[in-house]
C-alpha positions as CSV (number, residue, x, y, z in Angstrom):
1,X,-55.9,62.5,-61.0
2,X,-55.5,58.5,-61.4
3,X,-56.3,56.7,-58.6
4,X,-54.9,52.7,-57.7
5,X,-57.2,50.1,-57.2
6,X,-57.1,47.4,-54.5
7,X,-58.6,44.0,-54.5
8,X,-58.4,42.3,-51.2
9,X,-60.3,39.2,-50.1
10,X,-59.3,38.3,-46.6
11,X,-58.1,40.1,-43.2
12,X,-54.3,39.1,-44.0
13,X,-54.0,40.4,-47.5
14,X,-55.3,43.6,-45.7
15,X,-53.2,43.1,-42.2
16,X,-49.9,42.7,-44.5
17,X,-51.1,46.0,-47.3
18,X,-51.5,47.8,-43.8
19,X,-48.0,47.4,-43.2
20,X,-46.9,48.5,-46.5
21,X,-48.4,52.4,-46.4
22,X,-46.5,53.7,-48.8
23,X,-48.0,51.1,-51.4
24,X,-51.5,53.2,-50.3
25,X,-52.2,56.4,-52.4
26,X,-55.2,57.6,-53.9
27,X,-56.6,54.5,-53.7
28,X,-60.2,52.8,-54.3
29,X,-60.8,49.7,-52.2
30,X,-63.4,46.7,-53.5
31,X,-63.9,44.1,-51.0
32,X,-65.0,40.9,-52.5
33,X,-66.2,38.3,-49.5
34,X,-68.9,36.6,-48.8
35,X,-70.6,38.3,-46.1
36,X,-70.5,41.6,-44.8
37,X,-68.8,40.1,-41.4
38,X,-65.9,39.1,-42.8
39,X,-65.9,42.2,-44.4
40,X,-65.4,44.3,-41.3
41,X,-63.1,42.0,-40.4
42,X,-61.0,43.0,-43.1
43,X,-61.9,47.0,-42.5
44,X,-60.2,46.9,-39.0
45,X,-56.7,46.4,-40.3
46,X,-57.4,50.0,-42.3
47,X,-58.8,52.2,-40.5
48,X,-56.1,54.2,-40.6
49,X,-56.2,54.9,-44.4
50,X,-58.4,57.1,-45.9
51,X,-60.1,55.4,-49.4
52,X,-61.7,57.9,-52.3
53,X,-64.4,55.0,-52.2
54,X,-64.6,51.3,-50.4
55,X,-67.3,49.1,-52.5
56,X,-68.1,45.7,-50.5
57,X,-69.2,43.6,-52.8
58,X,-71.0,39.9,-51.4
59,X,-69.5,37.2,-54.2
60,X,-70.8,33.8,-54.3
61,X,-69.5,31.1,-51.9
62,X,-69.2,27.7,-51.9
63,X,-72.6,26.4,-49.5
64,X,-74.7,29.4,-51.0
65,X,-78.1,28.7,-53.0
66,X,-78.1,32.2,-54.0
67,X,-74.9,31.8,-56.4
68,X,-76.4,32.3,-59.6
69,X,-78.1,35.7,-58.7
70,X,-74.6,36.4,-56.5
71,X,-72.4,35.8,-59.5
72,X,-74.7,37.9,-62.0
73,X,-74.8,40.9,-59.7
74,X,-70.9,40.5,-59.3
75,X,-71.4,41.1,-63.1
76,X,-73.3,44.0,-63.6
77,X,-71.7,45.8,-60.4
78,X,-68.2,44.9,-62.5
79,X,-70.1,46.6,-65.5
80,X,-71.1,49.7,-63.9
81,X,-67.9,50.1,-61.8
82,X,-65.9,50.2,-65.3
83,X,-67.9,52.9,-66.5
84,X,-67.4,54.9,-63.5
85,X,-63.9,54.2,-63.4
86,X,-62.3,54.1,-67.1
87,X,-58.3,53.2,-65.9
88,X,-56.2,53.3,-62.9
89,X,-52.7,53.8,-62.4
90,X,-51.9,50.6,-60.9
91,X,-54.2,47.4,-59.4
92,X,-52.7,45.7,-56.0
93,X,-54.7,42.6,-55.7
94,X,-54.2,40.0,-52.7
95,X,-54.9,36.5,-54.9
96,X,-53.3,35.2,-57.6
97,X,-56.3,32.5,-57.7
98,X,-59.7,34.3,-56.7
99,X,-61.4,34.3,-59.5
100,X,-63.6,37.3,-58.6
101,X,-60.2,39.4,-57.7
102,X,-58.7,38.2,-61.0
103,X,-61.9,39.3,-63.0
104,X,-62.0,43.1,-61.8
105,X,-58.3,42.9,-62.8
106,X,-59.2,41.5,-66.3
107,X,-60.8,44.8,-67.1
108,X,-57.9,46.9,-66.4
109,X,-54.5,44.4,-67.0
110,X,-54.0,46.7,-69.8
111,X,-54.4,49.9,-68.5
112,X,-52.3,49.6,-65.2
113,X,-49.3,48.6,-63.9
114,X,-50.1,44.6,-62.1
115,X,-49.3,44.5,-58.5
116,X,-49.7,40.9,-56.7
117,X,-49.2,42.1,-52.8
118,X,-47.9,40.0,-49.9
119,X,-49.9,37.3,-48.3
120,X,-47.3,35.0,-46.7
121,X,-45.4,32.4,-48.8
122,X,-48.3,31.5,-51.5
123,X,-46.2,34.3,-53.1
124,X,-43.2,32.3,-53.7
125,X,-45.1,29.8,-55.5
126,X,-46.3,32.3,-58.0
127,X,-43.0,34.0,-58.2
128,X,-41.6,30.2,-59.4
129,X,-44.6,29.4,-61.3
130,X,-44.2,32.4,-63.7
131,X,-40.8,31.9,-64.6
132,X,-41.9,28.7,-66.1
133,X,-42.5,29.3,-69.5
134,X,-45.7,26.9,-69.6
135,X,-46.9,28.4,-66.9
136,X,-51.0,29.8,-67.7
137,X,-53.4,31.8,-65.3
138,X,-56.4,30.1,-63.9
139,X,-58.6,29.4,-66.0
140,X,-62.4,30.7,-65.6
141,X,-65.1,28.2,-65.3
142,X,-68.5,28.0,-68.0
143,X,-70.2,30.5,-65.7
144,X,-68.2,33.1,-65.7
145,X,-67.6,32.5,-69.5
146,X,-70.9,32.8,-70.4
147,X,-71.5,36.2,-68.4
148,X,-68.3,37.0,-70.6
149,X,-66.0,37.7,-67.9
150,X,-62.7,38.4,-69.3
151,X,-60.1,35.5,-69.0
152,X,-56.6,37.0,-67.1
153,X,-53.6,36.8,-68.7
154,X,-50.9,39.1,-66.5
155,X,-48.5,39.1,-69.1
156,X,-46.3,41.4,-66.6
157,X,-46.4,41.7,-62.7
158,X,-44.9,43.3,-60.0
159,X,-44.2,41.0,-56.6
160,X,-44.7,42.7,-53.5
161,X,-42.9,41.4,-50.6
162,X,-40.7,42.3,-47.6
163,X,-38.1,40.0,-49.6
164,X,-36.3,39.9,-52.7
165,X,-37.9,37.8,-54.5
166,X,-36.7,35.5,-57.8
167,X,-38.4,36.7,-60.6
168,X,-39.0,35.7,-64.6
169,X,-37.5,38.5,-66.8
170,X,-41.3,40.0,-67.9
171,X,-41.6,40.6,-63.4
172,X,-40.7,43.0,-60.9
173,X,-40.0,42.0,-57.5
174,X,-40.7,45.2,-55.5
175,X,-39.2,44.8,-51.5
176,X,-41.2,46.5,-49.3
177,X,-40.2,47.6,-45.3
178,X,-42.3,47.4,-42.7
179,X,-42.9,50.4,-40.9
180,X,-44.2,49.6,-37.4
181,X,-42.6,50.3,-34.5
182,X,-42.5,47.6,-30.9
183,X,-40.9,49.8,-28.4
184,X,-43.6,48.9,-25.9
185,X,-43.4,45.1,-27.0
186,X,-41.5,43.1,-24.4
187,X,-40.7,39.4,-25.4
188,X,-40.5,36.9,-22.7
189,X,-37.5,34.9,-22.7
190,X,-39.1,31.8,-21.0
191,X,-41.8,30.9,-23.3
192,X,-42.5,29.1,-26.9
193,X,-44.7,29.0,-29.4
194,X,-45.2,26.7,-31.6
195,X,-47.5,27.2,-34.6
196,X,-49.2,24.2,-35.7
197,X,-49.9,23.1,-39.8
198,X,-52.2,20.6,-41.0
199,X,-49.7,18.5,-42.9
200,X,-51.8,15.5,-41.4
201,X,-54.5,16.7,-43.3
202,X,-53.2,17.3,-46.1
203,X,-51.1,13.8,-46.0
204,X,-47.7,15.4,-46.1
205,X,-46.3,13.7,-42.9
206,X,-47.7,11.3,-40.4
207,X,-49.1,11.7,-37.3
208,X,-46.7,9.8,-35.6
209,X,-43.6,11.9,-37.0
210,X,-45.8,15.2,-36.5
211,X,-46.2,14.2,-32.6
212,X,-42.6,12.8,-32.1
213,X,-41.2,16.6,-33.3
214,X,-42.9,17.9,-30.5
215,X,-41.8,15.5,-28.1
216,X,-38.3,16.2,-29.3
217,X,-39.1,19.7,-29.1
218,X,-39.4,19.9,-25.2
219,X,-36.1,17.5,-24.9
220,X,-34.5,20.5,-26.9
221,X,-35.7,23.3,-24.8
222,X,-36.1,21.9,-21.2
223,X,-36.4,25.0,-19.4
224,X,-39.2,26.6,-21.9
225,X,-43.0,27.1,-21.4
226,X,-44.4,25.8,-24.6
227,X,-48.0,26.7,-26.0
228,X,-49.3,24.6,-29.5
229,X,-51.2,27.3,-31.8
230,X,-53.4,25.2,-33.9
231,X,-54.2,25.6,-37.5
232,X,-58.0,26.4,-38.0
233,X,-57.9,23.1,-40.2
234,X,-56.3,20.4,-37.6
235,X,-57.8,17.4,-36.2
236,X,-59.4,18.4,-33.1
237,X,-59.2,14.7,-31.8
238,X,-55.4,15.3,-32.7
239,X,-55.1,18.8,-31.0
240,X,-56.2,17.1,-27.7
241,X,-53.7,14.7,-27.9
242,X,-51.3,17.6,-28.2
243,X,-52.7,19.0,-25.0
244,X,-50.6,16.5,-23.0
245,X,-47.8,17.7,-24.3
246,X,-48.4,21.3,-24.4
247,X,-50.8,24.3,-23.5
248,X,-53.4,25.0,-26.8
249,X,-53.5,28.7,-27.5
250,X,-55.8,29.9,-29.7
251,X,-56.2,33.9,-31.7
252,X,-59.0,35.5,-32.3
253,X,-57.2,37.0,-35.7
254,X,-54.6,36.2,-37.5
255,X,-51.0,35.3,-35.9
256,X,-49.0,38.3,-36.9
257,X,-52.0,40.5,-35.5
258,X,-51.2,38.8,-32.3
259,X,-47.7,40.7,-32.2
260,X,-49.5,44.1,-32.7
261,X,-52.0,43.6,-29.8
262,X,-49.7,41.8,-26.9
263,X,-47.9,43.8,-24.6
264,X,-45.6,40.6,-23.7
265,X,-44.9,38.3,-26.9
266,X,-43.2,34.5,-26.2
267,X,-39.7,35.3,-27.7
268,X,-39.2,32.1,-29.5
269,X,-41.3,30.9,-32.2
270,X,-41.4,27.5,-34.4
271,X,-43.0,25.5,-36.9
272,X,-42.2,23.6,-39.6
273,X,-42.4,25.7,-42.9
274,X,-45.8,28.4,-41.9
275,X,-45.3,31.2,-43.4
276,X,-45.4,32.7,-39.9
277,X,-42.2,32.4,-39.5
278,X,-41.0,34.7,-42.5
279,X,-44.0,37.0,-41.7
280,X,-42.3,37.6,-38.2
281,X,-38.6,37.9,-39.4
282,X,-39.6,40.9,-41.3
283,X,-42.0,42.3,-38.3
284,X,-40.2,41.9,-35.4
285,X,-36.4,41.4,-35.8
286,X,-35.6,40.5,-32.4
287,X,-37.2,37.2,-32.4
288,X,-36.2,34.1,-32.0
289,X,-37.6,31.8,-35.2
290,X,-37.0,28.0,-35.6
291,X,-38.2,25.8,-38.7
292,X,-38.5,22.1,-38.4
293,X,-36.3,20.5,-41.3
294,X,-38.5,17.5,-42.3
295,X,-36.6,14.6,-43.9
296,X,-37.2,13.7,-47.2
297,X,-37.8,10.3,-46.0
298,X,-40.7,11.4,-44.1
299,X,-42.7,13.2,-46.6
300,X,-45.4,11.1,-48.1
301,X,-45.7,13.0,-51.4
302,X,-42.9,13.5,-53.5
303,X,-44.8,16.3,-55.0
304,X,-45.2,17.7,-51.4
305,X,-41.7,17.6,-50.5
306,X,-40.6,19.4,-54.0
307,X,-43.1,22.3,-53.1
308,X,-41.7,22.5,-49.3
309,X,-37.7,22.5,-50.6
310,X,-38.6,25.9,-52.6
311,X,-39.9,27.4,-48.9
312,X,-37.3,25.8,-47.2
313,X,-34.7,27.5,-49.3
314,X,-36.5,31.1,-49.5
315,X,-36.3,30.5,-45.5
316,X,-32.6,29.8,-45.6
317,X,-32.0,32.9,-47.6
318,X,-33.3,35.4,-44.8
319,X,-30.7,36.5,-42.6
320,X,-32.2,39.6,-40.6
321,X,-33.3,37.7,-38.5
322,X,-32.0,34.4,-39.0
323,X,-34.4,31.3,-39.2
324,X,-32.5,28.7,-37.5
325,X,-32.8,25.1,-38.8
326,X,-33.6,21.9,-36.6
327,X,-33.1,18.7,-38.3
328,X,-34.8,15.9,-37.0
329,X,-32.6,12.7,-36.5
330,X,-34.3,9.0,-35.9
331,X,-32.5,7.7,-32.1
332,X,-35.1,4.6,-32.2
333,X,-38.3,3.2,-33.9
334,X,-40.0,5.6,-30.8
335,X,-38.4,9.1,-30.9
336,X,-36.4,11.8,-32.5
337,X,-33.8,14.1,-31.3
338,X,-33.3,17.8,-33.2
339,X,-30.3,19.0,-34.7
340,X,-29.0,22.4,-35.3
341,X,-28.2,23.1,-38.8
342,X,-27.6,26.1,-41.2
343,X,-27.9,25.9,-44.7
344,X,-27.7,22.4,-45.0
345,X,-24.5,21.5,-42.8
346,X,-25.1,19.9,-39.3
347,X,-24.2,21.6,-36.4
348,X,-23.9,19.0,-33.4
């Protein structure tokens, strides 16, 4: 019997493979994190699959002293673990840019079938990124070179996604169903939420812009209990200045997890372009999901907005549920007002 192999690196590359069980067969499961914590963290989204073996293996991060001994044990564990396990029948791994993920896969690209599984909308990027022809892998660094890690190439790969997915001709999209069930789930019709991005941060829009959404956001929906859910990399300073406007609500997990646990779910969610938003169109149909439109005028970074228009247009696309557009429109030098639109036309 050939088993499948699985790579996973974080809790939501195992959250989304969890709701995906028919991907699960037969399958060994290596773990590579950076502590045994964030390990079980990852474990508690499958404990409901059974695993020939599970290998947890501790890789080098960033603020460690112990990287050079880390990243030669990752070596000779990768050694051994090919001699126990000569070829699979297919690899699923969760990154397309871990390098300790790509280099198990290394070993085996040409024995088994590639499978690049669902971790929100990073996977559009790759999807676009392959069909250009110039497009090349990550490359490893000197270290890993000179332990003689094996450089990736993925010549061919299957994308695995609730979505149909755009594809160059060597690639597979593969649409996957989720399974799970919400009978018990009730959504209340009264509240918001609004998930939070740091595109301060990351100098996509301003602050200014970013806080004038939200204020237009309450205009919008008057009657409506908002809560702000803030991304793990905001401002705090910032985040308390959205407290006047709104409650701060904060998850122990990941967001989607939040749908599995609650026993009443706000029935409207928003946010720019988070991936949330597509992640809950596929879990939960009967929500309500909003995407702020931001204005090409307001991006910063022309690079930025080219890499939002591809997300923005995969959004667009989905129509089970619809994500409904609001397009922000200027009234003075002080505030905005939101629009309806769908795919591109303004609905007043």
């Amino acid at each position: 019997m050939k088993y499948n192999l699985y790579i996973l690196s974080t809790p939501s590359q195992a959250f989304f493979l969890s709701k995906m069980p028919e991907l699960i067969r037969n399958g060994v499961l290596v773990l590579t994190v950076t502590n045994k914590d964030f390990a079980n963290r990852i474990l508690k989204y499958l404990d409901n699959y059974s695993w020939k073996t599970i290998h947890i293996i501790i890789v080098p991060s960033n603020d460690n002293k112990n990287n050079r001994s880390r990243l030669i044990f990752f070596r000779v564990w990768l050694w051994y673990f090919k001699l126990k396990y000569s070829g699979f029948e297919a690899v699923h791994f969760g990154s397309y840019s871990n390098l300790f993920q790509l280099s198990i896969l290394s070993e085996y690209e040409n024995l088994a079938e590639s499978y690049l599984l669902y971790d929100g909308t990073q996977i559009l990027a790759v999807a676009k990124n392959r069909m250009d022809l110039n497009h090349k892998i990550r490359r490893f660094p000197k270290s890993f070179i000179f332990l003689n890690f094996k450089q990736t190439k993925i010549d061919k790969l299957h994308l695995v996604s609730p979505f149909n997915l755009k594809v160059g001709k060597k690639d597979k999209s593969l649409k996957i169903s989720c399974s799970s069930k919400y009978s018990g789930l009730v959504l209340d019709g009264e509240k918001v939420l609004f998930v939070g991005q740091p595109l301060i941060q990351l100098k996509i829009i301003t602050e200014t812009f970013y806080y004038q959404c939200l204020k237009a956001l309450i205009k919008k929906f008057p009657n409506q209990h908002f809560s702000y859910v803030p991304h793990p990399k905001e401002n705090p300073i910032f985040v308390s200045k959205i407290k006047q406007l709104m409650d701060i609500q904060k998850f122990d997990g990941i967001f989607e997890y939040e749908l599995f646990k609650s026993k009443v779910f706000p029935a409207t969610v928003i946010s720019f372009f988070s991936s949330v938003l597509p992640n809950l169109s596929f879990l939960d149909k009967r929500l309500k999901l909003y995407a702020l439109n931001i204005p090409e005028s307001e991006f910063l970074r022309k690079s930025a907005y080219d890499d939002v228009c591809i997300t923005y247009e995969f959004m667009l696309a989905i129509d089970n549920p619809k994500i409904e557009f609001l397009f922000p429109v200027a009234e003075n030098e002080n505030s905005i007002t939101l629009k309806n639109f769908e795919k591109g036309v303004e609905k007043i």
